[in-house]
N, CA, C and O of each residue as an XYZ file, in Angstrom:
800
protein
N      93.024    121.494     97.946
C      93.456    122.725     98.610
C      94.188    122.373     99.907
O      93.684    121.678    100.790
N      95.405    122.900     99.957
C      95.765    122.251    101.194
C      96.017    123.871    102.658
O      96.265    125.074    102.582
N      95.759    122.876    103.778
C      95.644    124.067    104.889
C      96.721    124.861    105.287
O      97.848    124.365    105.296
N      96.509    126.214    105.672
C      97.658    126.745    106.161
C      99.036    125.727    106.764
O     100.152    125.388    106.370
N      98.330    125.559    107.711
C      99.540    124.523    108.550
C      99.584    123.725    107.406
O      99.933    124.542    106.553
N      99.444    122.575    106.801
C     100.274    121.837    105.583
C     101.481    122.646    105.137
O     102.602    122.503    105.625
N     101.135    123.601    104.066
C     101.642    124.526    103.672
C     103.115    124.820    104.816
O     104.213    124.415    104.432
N     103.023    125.368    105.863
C     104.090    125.901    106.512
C     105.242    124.291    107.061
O     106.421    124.260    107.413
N     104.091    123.042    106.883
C     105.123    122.088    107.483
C     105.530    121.611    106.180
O     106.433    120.792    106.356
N     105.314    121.730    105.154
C     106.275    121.834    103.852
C     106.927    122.080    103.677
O     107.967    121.446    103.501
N     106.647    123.616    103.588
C     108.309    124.718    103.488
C     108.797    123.957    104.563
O     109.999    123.811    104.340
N     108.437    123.288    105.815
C     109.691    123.155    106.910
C     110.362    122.024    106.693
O     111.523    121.892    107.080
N     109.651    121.010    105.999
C     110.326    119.666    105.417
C     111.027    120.076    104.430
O     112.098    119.487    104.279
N     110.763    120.937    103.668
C     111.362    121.198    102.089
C     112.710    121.966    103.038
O     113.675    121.299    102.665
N     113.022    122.574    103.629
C     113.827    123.282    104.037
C     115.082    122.065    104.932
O     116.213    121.759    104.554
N     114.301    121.584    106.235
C     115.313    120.183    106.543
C     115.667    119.388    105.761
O     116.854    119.087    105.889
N     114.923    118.690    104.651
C     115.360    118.187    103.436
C     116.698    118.164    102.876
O     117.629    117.371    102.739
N     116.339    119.630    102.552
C     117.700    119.735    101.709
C     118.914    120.397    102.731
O     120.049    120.689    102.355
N     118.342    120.567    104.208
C     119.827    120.850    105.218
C     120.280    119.236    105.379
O     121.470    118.922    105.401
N     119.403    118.438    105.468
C     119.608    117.288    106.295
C     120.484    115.828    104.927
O     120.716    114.632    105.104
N     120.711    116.711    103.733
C     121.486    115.724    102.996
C     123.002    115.718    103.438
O     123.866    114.841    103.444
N     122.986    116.655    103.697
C     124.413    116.868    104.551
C     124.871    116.687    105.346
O     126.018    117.034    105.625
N     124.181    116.119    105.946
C     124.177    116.235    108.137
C     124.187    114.420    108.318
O     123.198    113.708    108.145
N     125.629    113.919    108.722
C     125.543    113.139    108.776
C     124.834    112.385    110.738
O     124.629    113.014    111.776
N     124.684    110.957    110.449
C     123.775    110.548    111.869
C     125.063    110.543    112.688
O     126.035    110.251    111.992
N     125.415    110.846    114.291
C     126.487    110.157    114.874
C     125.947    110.189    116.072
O     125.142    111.052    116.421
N     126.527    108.837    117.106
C     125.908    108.325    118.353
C     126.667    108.552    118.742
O     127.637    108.610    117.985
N     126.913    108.895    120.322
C     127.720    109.480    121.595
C     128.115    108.485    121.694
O     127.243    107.724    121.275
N     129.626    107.511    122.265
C     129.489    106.250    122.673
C     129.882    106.313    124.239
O     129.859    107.293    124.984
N     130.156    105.315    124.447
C     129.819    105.192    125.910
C     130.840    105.806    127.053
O     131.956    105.294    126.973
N     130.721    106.674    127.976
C     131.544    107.573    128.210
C     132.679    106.521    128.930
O     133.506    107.395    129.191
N     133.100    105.681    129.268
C     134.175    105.145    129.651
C     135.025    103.816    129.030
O     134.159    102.977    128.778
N     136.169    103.351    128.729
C     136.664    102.726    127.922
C     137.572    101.553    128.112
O     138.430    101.676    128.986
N     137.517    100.314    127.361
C     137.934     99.288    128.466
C     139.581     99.338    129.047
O     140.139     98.303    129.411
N     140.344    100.836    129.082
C     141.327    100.880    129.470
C     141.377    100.932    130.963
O     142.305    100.523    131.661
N     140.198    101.519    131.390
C     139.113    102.197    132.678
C     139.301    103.568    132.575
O     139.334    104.119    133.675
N     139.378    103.990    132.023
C     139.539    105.822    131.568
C     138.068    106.546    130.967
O     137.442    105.879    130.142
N     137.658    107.553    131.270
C     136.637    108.155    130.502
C     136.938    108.943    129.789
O     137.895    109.711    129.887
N     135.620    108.815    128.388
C     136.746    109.088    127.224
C     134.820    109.431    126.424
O     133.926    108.679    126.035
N     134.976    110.937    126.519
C     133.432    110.519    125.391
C     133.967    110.988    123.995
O     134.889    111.756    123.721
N     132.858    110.086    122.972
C     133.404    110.224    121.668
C     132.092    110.159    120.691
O     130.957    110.151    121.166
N     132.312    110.119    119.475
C     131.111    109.948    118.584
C     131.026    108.893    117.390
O     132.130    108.858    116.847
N     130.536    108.417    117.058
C     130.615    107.275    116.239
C     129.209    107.421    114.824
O     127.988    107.281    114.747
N     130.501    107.821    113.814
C     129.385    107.719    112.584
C     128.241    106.555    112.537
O     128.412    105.378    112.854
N     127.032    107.160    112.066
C     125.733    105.281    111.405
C     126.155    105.331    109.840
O     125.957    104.243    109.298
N     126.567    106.101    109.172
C     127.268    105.891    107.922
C     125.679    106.323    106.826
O     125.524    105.933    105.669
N     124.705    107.185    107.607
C     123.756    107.798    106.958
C     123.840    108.904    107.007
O     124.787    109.405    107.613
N     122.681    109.850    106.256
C     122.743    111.020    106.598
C     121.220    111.159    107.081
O     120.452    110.202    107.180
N     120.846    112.713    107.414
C     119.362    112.588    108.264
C     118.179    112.715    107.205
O     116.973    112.632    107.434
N     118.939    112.978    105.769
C     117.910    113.199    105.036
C     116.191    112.512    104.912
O     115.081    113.043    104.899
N     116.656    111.138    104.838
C     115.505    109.878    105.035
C     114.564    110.735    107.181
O     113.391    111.024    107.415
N     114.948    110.759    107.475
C     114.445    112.034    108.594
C     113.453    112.797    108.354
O     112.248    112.568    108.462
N     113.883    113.518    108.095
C     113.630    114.862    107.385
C     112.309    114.431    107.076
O     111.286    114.531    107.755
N     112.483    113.942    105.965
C     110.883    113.470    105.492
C     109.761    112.585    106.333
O     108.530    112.627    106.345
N     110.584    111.889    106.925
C     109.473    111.226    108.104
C     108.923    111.790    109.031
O     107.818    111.469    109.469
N     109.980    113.173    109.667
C     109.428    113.659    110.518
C     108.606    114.811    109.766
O     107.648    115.020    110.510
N     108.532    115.452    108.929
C     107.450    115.812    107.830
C     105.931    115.263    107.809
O     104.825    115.804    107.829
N     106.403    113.921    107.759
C     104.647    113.302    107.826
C     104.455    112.998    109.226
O     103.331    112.793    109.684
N     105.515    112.960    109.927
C     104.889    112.680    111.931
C     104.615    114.184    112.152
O     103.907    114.001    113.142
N     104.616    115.085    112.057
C     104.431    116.207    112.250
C     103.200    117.043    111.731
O     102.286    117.663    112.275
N     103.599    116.772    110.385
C     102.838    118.111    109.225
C     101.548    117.307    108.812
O     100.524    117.980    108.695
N     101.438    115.503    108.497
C     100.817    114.876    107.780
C     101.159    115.039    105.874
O     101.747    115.764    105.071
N     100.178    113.606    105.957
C     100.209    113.397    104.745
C     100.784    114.669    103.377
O     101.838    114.681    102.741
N     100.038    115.264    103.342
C      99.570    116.260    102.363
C     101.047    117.091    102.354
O     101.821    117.264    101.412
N     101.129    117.479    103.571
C     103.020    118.636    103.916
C     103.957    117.392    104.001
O     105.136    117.726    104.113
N     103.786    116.301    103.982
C     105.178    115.096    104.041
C     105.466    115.258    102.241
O     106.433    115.862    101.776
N     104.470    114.621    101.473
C     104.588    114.553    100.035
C     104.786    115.689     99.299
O     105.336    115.632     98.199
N     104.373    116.793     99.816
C     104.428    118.187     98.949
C     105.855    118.845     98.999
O     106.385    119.333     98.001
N     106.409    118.818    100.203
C     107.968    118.664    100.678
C     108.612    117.910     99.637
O     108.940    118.518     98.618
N     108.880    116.478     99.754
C     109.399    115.725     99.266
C     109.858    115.805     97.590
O     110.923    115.807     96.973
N     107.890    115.892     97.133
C     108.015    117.003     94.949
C     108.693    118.374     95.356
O     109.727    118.724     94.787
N     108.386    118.783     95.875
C     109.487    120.430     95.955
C     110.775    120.275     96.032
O     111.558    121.005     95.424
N     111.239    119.011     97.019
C     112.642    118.920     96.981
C     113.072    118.337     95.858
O     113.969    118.956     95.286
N     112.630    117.099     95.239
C     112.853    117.056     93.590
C     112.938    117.917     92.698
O     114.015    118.141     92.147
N     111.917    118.507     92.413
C     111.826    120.145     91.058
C     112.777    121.167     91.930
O     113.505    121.959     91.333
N     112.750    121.131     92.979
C     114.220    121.802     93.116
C     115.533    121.354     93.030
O     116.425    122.144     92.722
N     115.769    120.162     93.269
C     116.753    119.449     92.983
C     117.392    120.050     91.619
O     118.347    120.794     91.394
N     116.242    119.261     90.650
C     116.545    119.848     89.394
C     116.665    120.802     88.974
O     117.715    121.043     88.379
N     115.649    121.796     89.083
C     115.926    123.211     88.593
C     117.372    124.000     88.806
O     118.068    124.521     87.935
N     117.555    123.941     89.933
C     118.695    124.641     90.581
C     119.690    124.312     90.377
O     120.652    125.061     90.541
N     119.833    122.733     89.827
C     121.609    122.253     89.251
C     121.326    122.649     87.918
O     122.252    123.115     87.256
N     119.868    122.508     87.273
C     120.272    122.846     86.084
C     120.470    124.297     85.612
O     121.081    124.608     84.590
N     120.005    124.974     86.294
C     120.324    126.683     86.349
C     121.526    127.291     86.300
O     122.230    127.843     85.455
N     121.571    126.922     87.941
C     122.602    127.532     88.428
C     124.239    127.031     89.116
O     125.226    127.613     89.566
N     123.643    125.066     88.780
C     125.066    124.600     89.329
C     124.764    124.271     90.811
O     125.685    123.852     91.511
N     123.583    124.429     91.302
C     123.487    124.478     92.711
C     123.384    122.726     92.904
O     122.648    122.195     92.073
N     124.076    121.745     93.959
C     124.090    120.503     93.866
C     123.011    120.621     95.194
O     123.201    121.276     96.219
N     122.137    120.003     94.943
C     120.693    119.898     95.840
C     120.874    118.030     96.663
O     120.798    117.601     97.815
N     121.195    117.258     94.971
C     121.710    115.580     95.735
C     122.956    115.472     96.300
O     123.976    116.151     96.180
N     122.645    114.344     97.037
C     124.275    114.161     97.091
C     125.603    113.877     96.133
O     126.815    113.890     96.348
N     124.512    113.529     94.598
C     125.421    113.581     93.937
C     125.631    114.130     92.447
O     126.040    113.483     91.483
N     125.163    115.802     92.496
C     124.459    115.768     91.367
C     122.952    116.153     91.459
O     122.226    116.211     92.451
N     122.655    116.427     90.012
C     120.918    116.678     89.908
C     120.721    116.810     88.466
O     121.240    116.038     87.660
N     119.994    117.757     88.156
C     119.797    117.793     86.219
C     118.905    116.268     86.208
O     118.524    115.453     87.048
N     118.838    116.444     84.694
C     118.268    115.876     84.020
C     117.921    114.173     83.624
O     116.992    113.426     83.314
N     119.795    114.197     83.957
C     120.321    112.895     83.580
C     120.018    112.037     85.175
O     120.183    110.823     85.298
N     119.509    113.039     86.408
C     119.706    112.024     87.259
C     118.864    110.994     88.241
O     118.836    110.633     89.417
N     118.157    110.746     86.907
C     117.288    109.691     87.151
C     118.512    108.751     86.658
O     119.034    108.458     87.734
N     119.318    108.069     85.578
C     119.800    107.472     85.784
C     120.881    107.361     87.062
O     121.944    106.742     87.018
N     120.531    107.862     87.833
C     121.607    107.842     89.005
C     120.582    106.321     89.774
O     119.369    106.113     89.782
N     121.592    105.626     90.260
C     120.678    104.191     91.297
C     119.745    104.858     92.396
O     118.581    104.492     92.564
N     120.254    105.705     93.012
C     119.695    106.513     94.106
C     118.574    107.160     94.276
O     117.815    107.436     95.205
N     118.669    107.365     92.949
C     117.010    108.619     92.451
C     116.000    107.253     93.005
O     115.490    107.885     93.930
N     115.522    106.233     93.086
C     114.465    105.720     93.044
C     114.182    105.301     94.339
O     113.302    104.488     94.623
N     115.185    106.049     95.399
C     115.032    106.219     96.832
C     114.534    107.671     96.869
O     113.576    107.803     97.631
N     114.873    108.644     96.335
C     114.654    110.096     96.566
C     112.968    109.695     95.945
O     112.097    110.141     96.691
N     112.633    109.213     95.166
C     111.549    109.318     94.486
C     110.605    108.386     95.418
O     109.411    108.529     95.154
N     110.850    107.593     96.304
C     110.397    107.102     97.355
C     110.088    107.546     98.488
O     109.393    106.973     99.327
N     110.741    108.898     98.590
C     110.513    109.731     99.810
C     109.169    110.499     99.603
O     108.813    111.227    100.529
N     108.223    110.399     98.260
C     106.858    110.897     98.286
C     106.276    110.479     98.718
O     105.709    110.970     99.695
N     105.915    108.643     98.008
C     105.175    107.878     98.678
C     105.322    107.672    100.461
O     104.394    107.671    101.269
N     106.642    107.523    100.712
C     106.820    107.155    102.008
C     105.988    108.301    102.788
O     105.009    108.053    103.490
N     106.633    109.870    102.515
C     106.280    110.535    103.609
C     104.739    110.768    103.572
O     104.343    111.161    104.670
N     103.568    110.624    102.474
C     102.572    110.376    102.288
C     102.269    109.714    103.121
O     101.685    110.283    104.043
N     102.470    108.351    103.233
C     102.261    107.544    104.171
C     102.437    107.152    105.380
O     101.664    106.371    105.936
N     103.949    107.874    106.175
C     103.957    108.122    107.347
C     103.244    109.133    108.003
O     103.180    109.178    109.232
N     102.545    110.184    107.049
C     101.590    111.400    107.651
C     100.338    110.675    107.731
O      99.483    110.926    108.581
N     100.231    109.781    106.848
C      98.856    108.952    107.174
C      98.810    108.177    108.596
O      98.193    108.498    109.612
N      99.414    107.374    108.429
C      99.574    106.502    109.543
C      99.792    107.694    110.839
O      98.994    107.659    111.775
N     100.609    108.457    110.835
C     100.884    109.305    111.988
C      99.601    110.351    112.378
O      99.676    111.164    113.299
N      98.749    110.228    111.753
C      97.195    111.035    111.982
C      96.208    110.350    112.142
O      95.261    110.955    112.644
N      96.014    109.042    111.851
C      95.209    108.595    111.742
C      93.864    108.536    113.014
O      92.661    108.401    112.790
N      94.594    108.697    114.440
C      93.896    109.178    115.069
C      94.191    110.543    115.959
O      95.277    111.089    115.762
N      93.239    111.154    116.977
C      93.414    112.142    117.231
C      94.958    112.441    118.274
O      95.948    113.167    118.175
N      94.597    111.717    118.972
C      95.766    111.390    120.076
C      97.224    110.649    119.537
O      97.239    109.474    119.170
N      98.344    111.452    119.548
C      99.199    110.009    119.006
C      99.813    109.439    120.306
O     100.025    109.901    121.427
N     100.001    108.309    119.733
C     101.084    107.782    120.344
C     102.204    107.226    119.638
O     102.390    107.169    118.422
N     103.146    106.696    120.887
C     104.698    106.422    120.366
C     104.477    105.361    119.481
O     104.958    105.502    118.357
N     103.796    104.221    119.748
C     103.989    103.445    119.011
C     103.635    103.613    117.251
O     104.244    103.344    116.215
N     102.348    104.193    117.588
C     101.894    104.798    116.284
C     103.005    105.423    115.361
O     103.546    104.900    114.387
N     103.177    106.449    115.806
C     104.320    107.171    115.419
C     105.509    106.225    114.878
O     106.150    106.311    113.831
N     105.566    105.590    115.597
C     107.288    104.574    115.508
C     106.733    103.567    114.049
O     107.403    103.434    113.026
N     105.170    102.858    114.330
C     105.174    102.492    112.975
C     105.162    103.073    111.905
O     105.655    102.648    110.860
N     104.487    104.303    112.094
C     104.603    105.371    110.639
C     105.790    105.650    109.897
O     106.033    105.732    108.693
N     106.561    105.792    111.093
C     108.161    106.013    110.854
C     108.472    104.971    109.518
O     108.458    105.067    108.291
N     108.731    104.021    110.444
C     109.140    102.812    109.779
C     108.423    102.073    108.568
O     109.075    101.542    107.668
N     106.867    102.078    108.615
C     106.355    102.017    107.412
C     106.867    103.068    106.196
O     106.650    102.872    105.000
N     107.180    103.568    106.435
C     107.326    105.041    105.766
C     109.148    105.134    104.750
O     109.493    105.531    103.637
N     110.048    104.336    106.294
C     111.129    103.593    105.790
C     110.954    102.650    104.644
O     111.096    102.944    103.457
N     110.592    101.344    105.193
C     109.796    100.386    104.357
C     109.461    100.571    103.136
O     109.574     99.622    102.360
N     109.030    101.681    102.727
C     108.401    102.141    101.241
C     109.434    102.770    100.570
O     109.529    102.532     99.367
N     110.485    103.765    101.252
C     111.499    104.366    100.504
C     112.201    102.854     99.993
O     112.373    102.711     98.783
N     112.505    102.000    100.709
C     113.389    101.417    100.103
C     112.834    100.261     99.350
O     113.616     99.467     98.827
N     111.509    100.097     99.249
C     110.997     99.269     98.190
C     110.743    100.164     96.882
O     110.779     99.569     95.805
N     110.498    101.493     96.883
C     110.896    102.177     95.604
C     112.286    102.329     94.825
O     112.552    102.474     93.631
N     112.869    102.260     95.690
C     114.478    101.775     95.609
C     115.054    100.818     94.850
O     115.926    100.824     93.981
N     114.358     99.966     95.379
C     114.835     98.373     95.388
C     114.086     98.110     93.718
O     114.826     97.835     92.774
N     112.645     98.229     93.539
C     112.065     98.422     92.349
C     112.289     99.131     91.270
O     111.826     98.880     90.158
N     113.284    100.396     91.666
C     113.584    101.238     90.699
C     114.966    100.611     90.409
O     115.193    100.380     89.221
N     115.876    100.315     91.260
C     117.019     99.477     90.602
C     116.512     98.228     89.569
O     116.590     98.346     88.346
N     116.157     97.416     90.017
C     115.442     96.174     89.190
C     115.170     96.582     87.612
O     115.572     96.106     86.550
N     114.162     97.860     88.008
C     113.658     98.111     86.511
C     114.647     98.560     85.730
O     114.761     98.021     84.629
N     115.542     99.586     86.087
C     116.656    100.215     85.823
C     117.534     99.306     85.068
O     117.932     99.631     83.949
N     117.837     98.258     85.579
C     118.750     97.045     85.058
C     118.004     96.284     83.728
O     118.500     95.912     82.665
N     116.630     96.209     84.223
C     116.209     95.285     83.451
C     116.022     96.073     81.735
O     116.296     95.476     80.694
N     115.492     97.526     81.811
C     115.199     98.204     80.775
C     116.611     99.371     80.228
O     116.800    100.188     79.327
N     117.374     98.805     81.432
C     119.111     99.321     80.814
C     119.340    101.143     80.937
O     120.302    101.764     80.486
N     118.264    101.665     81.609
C     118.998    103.232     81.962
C     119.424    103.556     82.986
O     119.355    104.785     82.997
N     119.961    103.108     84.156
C     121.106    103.301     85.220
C     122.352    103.268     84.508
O     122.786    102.684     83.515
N     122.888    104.301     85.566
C     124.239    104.288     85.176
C     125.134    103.779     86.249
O     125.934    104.622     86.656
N     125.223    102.127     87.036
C     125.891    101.860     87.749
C     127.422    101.067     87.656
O     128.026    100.321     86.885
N     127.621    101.748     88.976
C     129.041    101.396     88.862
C     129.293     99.847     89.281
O     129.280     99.782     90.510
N     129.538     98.465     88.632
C     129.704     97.537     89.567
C     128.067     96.886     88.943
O     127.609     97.228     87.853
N     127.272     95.778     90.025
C     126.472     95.147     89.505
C     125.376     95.870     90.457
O     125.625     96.355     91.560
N     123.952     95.845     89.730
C     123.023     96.056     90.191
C     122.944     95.393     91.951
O     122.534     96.006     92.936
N     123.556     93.781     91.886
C     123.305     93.733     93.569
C     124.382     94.131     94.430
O     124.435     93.664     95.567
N     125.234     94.928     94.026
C     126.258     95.992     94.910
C     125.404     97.187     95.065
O     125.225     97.564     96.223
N     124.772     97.939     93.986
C     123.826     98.990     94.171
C     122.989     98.452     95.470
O     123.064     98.846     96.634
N     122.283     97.571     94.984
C     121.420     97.277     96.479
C     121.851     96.970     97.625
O     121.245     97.306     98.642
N     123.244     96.110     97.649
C     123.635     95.990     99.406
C     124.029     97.642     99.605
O     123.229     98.134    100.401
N     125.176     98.796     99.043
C     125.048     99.693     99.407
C     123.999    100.455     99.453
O     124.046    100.658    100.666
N     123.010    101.093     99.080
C     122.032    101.651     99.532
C     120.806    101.200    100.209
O     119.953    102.004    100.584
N     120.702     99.941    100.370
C     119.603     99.169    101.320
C     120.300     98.237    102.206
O     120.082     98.299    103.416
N     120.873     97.636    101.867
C     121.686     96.970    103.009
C     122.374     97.652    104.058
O     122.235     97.606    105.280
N     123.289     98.414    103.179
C     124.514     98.831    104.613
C     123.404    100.111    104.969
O     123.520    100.075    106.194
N     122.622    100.977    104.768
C     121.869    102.062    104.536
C     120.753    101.430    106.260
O     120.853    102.084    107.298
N     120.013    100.409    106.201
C     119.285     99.972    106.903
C     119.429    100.021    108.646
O     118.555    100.398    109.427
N     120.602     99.594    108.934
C     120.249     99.924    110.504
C     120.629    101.029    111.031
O     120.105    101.301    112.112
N     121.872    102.237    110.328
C     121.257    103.514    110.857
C     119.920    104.063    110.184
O     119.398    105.026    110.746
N     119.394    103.621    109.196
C     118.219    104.831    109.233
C     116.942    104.359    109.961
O     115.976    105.120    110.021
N     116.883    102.492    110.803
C     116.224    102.451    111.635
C     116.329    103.231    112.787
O     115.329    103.478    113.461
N     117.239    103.570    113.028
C     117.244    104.497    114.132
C     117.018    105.408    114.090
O     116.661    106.041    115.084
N     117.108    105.852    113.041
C     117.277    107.367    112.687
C     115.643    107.705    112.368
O     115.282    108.880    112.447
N     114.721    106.714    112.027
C     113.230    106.627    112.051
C     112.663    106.497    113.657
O     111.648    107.060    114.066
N     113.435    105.743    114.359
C     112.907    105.124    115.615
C     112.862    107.013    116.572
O     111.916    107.535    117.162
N     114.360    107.575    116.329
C     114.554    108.746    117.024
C     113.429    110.028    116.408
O     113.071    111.048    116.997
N     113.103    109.613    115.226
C     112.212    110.672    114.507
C     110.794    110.776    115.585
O     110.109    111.707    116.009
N     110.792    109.123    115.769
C     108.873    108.801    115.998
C     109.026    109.194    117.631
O     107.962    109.409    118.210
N     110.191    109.298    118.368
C     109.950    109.744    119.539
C     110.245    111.487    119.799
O     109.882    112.208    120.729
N     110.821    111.707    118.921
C     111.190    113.388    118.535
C     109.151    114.182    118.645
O     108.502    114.978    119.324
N     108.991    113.351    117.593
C     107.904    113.990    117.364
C     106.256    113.822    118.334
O     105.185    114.427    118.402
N     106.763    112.879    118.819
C     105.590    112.379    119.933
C     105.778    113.345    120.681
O     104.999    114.298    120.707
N     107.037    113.251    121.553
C     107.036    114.327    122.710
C     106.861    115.907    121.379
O     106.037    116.579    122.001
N     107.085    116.515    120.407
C     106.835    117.546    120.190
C     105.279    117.795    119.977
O     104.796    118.836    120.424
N     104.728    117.165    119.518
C     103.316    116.601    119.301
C     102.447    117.034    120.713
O     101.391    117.662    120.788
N     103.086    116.602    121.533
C     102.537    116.488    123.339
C     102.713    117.856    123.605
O     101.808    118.401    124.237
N     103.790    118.607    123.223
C     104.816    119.888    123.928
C     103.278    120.944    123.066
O     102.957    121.999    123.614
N     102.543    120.502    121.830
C     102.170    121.297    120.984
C     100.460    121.130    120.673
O      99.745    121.582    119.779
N     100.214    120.342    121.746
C      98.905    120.015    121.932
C      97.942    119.177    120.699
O      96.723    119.321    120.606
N      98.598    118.472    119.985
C      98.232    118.082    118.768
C      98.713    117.031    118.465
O      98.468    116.535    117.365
């Protein structure tokens, strides 16, 4: 049975979720330029906040509202492209898209956010650091479901990739990796100070 609050930080993950496939990461860069002119600007991480979304789900909501988010955003994924055409992934949804390379990162975002709500509760008080490992443990797991679901994918022949299985992996874990460290690192301090702001 899960508690009110679970419940409402679900719908709120299930809801950033699927805003945050869209929303790409970008850093301010540094307001002056080696011409000596000031000049502010923005600079893509070449992610989006989705991998977010779900972390800050389990730094927030815990365990129970990180993972319940995460299956809702799947069966919605699906349902809704297969209905109505509605594209929920970034690339695609239905039936077929487990053979997509990607699905076995989306399907990683259960376990992960499971586990960053763990780690992020574990005691009463948080702290940053706590938080920052949850984050990142939480990273850590999306992309070893990833990484495992490509492997198997190749090995038992239902992906449909373009190129070789280790191009699948440098693009989505390789080049993928140091913005969404940040993008975990900014989650675990997002939520500390909201955590503090919220007495909990």
């Amino acid at each position: 049975m899960f508690a009110p609050s679970e419940l409402l930080w679900a719908l709120i993950g299930l809801i950033l979720t699927i805003g945050s496939t869209w929303l790409e990461v970008f850093v301010f860069k540094l307001p002056w330029s080696e011409s000596g002119g000031w000049q502010l600007g923005a600079s893509s991480l070449g992610v989006t906040f989705q991998v977010g979304a779900a972390l800050f789900t389990g730094c927030m909501g815990g365990k129970n509202a990180a993972a319940l988010s995460q299956i809702a955003y799947l069966a919605l994924g699906m349902v809704l492209f297969e209905r109505f055409g509605f594209q929920v992934f970034t690339q695609g949804a239905g039936a077929d898209y487990f053979r997509e390379p990607g699905f076995g990162y989306l399907l990683g975002f259960i376990p992960a956010g499971w586990l960053c709500g763990k780690l992020a509760f574990r005691r009463a008080q948080p702290t940053l650091e706590r938080l920052a490992l949850a984050a990142l443990s939480g990273l850590a797991l999306v992309h070893l479901c990833g990484l495992s679901y490509l492997i198997l994918g190749s090995i038992f022949r239902w992906l449909q990739v373009d190129g070789s299985v280790l191009s699948a992996m440098v693009d989505y874990t390789v080049v993928q990796i140091p913005g969404q460290v940040m993008v975990a690192c900014a989650i675990a301090l997002m939520s500390y100070g909201m955590r503090k702001a919220l007495f909990y």
